[in-house]
PyMOL Python script that loads the backbone (N, CA, C, O; Angstrom):
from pymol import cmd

cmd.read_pdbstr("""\
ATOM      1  N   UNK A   1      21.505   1.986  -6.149  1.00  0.00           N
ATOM      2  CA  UNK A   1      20.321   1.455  -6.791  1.00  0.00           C
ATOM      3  C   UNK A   1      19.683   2.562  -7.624  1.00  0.00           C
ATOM      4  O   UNK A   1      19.794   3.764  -7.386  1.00  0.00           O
ATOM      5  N   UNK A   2      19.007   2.017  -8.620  1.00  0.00           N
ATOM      6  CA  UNK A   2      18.590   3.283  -9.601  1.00  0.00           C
ATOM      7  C   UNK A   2      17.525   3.675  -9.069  1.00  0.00           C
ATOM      8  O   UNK A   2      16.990   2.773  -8.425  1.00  0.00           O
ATOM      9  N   UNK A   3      16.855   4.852  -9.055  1.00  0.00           N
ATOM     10  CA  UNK A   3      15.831   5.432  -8.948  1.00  0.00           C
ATOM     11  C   UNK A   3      14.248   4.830  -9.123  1.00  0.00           C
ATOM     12  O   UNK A   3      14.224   4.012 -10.042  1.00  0.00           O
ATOM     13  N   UNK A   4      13.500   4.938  -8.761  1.00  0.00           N
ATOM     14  CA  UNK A   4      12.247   3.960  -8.798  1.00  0.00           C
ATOM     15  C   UNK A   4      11.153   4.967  -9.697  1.00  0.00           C
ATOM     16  O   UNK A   4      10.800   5.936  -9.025  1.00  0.00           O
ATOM     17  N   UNK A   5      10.623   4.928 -10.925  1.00  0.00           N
ATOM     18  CA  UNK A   5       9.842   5.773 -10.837  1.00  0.00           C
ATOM     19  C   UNK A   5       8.608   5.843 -10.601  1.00  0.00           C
ATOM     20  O   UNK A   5       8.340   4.660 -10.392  1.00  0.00           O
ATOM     21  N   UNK A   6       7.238   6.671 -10.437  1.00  0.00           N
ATOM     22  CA  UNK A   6       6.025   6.753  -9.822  1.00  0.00           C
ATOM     23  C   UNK A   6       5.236   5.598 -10.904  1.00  0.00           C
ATOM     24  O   UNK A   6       4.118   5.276 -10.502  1.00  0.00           O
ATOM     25  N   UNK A   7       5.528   5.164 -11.772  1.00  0.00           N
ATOM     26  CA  UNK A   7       4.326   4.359 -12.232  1.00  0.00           C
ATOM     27  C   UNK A   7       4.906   2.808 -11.472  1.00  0.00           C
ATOM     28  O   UNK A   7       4.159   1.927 -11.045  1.00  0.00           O
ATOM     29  N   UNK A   8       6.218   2.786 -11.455  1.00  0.00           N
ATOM     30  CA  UNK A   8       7.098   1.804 -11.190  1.00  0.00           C
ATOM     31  C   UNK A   8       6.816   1.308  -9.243  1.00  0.00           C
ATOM     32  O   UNK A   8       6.936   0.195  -8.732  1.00  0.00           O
ATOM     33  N   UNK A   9       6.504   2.375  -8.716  1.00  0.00           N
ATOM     34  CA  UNK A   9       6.098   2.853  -7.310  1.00  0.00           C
ATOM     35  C   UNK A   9       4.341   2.084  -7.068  1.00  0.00           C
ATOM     36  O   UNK A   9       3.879   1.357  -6.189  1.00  0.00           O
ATOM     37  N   UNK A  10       3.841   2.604  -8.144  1.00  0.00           N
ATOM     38  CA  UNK A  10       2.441   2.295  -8.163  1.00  0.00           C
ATOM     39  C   UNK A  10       2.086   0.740  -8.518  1.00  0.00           C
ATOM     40  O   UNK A  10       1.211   0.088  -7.949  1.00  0.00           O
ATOM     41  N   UNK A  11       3.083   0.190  -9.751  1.00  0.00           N
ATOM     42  CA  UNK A  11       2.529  -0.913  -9.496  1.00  0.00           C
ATOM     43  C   UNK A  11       3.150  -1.896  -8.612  1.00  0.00           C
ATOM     44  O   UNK A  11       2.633  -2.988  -8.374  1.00  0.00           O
ATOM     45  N   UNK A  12       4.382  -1.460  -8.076  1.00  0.00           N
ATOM     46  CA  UNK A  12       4.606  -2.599  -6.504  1.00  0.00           C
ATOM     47  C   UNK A  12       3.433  -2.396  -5.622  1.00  0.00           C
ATOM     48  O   UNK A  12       2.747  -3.339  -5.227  1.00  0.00           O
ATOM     49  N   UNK A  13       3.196  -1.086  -5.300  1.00  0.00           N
ATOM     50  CA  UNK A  13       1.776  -1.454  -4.613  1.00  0.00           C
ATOM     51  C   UNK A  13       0.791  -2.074  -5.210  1.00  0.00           C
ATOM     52  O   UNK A  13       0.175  -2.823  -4.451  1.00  0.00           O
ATOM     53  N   UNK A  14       0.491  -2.048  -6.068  1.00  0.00           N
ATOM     54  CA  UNK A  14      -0.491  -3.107  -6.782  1.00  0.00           C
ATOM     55  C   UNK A  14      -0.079  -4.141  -5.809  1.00  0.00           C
ATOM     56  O   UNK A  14      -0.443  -4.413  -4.665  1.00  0.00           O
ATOM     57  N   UNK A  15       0.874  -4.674  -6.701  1.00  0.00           N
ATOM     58  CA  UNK A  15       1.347  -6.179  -6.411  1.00  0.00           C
ATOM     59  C   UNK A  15       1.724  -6.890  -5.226  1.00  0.00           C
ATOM     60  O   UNK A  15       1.618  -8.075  -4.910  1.00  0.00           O
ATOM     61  N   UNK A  16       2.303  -5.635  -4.505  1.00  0.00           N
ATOM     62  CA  UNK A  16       2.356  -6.065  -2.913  1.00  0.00           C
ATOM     63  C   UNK A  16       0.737  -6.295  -1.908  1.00  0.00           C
ATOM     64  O   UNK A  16       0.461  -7.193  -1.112  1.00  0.00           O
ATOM     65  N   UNK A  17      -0.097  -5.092  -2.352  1.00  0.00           N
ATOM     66  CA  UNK A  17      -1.436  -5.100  -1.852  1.00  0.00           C
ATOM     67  C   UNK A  17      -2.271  -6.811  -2.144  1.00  0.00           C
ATOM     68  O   UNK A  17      -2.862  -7.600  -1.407  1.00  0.00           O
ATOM     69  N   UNK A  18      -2.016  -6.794  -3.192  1.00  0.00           N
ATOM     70  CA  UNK A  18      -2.270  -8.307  -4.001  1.00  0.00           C
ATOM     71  C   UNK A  18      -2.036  -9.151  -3.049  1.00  0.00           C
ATOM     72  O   UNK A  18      -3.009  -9.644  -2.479  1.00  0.00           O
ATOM     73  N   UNK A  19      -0.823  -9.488  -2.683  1.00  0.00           N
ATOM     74  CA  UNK A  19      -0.304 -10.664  -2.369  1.00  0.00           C
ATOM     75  C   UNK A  19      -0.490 -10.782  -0.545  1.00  0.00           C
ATOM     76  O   UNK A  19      -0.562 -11.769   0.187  1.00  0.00           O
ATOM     77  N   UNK A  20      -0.523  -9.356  -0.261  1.00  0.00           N
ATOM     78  CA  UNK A  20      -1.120  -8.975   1.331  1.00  0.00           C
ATOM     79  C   UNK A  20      -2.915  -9.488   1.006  1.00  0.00           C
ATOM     80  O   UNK A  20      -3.542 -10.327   1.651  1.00  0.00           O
ATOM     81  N   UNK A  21      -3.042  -9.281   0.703  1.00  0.00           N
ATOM     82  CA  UNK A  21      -4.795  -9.964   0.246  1.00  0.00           C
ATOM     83  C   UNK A  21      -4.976 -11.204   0.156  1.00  0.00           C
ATOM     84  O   UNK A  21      -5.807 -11.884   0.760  1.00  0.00           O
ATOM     85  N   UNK A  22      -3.889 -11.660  -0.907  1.00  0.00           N
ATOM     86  CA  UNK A  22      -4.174 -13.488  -0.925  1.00  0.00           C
ATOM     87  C   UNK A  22      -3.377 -14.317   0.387  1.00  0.00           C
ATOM     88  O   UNK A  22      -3.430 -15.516   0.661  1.00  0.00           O
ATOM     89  N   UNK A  23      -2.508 -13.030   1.188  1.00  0.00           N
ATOM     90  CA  UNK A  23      -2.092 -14.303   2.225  1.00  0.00           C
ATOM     91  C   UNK A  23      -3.247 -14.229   3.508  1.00  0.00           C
ATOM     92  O   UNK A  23      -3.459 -15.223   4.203  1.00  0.00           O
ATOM     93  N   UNK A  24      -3.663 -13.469   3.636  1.00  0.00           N
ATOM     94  CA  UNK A  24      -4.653 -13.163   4.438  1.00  0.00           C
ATOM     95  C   UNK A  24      -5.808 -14.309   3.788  1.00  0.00           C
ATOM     96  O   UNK A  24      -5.710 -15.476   4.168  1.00  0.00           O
ATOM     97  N   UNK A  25      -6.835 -13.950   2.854  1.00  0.00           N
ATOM     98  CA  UNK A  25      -7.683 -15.107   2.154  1.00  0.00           C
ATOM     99  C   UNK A  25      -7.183 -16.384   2.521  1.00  0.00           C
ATOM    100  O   UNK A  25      -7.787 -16.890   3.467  1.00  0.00           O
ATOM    101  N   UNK A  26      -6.174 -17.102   2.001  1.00  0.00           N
ATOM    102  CA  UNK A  26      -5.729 -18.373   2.026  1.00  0.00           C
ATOM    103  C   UNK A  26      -5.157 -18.206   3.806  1.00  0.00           C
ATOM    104  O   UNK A  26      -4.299 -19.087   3.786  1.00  0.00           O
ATOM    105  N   UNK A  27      -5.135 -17.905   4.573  1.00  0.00           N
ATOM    106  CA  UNK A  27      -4.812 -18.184   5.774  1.00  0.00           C
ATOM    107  C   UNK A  27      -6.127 -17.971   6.478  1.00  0.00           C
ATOM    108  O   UNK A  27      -5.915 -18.704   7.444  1.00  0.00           O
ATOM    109  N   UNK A  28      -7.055 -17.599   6.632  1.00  0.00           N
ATOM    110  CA  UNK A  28      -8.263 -17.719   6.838  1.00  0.00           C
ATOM    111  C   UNK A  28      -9.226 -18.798   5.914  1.00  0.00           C
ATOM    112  O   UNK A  28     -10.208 -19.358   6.401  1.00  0.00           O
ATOM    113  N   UNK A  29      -8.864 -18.954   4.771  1.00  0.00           N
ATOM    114  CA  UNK A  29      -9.496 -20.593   4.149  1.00  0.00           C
ATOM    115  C   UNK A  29      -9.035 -21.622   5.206  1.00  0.00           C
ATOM    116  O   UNK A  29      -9.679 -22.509   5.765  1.00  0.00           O
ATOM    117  N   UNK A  30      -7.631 -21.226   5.333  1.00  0.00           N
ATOM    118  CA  UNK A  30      -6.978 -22.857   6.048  1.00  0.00           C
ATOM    119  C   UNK A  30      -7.365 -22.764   7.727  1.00  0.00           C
ATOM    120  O   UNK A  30      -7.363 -23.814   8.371  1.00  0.00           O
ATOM    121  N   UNK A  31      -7.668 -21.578   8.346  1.00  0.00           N
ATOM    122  CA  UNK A  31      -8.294 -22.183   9.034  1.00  0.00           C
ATOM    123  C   UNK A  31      -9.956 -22.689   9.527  1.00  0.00           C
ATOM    124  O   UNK A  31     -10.680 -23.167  10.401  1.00  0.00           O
ATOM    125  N   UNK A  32      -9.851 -22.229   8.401  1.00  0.00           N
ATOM    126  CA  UNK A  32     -12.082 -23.132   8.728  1.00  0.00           C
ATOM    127  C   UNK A  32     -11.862 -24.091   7.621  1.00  0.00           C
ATOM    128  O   UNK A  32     -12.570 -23.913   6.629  1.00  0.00           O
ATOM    129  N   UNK A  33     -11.239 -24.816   7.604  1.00  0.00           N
ATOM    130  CA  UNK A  33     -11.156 -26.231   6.989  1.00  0.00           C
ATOM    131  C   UNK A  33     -10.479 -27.227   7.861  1.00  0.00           C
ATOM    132  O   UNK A  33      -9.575 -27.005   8.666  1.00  0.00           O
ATOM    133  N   UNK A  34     -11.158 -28.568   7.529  1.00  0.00           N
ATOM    134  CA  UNK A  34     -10.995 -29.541   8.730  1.00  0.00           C
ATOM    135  C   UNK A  34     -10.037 -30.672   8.137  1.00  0.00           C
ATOM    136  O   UNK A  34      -9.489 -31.549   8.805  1.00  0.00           O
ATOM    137  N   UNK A  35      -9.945 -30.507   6.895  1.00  0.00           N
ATOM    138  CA  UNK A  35      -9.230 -31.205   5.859  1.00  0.00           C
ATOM    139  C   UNK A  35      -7.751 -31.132   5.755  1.00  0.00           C
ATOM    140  O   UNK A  35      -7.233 -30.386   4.924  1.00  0.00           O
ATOM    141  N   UNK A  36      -6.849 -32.072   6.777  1.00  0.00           N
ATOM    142  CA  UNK A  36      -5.085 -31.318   6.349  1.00  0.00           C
ATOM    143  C   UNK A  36      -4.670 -31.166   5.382  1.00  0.00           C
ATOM    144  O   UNK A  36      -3.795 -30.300   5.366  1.00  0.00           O
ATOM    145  N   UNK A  37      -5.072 -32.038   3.636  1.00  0.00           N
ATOM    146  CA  UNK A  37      -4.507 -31.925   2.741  1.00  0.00           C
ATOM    147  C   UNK A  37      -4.951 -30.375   2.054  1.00  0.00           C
ATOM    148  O   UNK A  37      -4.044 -29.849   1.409  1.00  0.00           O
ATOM    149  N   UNK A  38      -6.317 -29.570   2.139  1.00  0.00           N
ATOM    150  CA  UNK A  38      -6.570 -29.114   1.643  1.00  0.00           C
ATOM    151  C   UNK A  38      -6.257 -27.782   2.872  1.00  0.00           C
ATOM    152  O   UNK A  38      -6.086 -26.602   2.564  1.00  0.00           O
ATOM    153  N   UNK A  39      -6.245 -28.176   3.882  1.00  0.00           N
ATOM    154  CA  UNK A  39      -5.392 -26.890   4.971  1.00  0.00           C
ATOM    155  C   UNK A  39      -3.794 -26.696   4.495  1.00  0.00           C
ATOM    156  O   UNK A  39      -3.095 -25.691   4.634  1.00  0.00           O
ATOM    157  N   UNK A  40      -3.446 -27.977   3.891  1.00  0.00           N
ATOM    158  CA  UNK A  40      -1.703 -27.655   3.738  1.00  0.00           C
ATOM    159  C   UNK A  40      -1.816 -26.699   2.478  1.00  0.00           C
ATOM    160  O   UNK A  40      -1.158 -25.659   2.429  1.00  0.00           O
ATOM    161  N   UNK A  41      -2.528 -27.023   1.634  1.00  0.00           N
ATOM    162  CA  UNK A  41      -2.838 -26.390   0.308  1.00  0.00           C
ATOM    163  C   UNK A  41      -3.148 -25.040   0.512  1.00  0.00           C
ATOM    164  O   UNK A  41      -2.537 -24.130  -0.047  1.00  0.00           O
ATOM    165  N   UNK A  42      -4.145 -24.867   1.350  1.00  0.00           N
ATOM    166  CA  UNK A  42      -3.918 -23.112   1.799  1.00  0.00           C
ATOM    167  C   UNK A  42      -3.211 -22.544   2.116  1.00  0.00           C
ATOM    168  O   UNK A  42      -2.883 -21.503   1.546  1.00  0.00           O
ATOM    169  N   UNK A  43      -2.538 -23.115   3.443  1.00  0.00           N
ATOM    170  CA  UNK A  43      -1.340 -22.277   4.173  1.00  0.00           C
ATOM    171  C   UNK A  43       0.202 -22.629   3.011  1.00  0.00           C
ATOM    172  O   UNK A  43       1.199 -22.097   3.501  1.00  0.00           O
ATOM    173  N   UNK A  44       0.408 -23.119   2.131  1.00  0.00           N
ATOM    174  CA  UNK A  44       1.144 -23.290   1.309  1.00  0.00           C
ATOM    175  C   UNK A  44       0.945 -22.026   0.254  1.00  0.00           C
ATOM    176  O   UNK A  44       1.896 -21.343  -0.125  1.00  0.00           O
ATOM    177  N   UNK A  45      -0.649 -21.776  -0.235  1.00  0.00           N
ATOM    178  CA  UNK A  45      -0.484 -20.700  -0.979  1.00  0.00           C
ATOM    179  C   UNK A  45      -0.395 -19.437   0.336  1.00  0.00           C
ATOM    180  O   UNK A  45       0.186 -18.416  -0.030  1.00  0.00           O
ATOM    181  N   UNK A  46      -0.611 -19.435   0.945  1.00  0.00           N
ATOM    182  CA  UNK A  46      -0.227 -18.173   2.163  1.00  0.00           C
ATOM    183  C   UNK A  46       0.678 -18.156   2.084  1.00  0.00           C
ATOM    184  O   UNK A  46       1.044 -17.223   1.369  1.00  0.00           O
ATOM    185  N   UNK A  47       1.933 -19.110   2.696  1.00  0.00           N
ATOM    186  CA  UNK A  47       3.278 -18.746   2.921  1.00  0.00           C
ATOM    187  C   UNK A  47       3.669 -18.336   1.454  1.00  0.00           C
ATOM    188  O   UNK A  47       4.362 -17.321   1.514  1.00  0.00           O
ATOM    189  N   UNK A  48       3.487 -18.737   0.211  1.00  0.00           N
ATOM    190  CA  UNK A  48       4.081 -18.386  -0.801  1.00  0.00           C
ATOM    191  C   UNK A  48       3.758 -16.688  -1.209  1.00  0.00           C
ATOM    192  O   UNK A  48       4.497 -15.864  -1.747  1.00  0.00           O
ATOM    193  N   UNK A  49       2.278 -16.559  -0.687  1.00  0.00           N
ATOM    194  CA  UNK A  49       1.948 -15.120  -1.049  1.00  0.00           C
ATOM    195  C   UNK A  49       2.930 -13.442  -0.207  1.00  0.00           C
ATOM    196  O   UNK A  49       3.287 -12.297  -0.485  1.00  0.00           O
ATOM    197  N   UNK A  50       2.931 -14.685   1.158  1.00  0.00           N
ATOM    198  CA  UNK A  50       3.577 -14.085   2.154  1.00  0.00           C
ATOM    199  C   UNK A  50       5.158 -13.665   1.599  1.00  0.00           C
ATOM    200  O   UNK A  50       5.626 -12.602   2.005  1.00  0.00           O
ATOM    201  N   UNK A  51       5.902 -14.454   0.737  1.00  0.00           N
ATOM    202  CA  UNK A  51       7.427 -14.553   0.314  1.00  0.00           C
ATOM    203  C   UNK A  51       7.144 -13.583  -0.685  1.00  0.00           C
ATOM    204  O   UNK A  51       7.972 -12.672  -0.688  1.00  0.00           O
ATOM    205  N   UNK A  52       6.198 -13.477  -1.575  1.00  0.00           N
ATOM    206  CA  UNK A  52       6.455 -13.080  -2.796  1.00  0.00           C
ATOM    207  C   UNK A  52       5.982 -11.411  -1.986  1.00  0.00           C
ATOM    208  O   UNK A  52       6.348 -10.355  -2.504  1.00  0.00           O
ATOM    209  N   UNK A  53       5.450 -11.432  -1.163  1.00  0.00           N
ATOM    210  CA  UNK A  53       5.103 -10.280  -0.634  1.00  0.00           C
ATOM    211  C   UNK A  53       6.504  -9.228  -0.160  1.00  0.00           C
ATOM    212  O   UNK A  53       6.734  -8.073  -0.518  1.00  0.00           O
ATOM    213  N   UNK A  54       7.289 -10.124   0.765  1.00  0.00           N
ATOM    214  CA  UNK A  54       8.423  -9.813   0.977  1.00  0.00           C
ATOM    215  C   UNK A  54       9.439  -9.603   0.020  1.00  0.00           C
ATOM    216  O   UNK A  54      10.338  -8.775   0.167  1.00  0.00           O
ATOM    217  N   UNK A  55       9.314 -10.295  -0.895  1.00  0.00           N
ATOM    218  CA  UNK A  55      10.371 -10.043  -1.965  1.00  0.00           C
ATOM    219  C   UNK A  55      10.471  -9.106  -2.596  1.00  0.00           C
ATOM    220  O   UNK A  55      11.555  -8.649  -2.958  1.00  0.00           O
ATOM    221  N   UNK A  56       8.849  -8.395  -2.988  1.00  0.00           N
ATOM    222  CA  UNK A  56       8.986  -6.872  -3.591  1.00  0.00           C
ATOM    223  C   UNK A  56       9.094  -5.735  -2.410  1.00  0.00           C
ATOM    224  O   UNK A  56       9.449  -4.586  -2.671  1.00  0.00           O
ATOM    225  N   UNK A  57       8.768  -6.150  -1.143  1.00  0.00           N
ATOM    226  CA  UNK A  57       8.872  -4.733  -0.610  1.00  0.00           C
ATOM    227  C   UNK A  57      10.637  -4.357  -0.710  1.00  0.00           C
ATOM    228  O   UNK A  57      11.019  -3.188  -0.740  1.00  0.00           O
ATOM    229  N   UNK A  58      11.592  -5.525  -0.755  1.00  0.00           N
ATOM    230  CA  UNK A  58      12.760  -5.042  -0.896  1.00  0.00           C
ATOM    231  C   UNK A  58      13.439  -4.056  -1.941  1.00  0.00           C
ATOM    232  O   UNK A  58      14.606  -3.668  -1.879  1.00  0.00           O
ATOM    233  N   UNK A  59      12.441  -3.696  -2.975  1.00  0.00           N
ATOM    234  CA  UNK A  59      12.510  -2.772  -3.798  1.00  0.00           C
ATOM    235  C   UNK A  59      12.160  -1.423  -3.657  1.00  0.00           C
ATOM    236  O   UNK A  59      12.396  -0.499  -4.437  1.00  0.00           O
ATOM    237  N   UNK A  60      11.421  -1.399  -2.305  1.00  0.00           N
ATOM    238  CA  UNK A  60      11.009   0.230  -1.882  1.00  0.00           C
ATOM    239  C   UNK A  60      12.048   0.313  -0.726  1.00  0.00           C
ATOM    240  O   UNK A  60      12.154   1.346  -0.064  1.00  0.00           O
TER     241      UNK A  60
END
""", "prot")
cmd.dss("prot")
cmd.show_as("cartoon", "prot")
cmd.util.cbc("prot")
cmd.orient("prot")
């Protein structure tokens, strides 16, 4: 694999920090809501934040 460089380093953390933020947010929306359609709608953007989260750490 090629080499990663430090700006390249910096913004996966961006983007990973990001997406560690919105799965946390949207998993705490979904649970103080009493609403399943709008609980599925949260934990839907969670699990997605959660994947996309995983998907870049495979680059460090």
């Amino acid at each position: 694999m090629a080499e990663i460089s430090v700006l390249d380093l910096q913004n996966l953390r961006h983007l990973i920090g990001g997406y560690s933020t919105t799965h946390c947010k949207m998993t705490d929306y979904a649970s103080k809501t009493d609403d399943p359609e709008i609980k599925k709608l949260f934990q839907d953007a969670a699990d997605s934040a959660m994947k996309n989260k995983q998907e870049l750490m495979k680059f460090l």
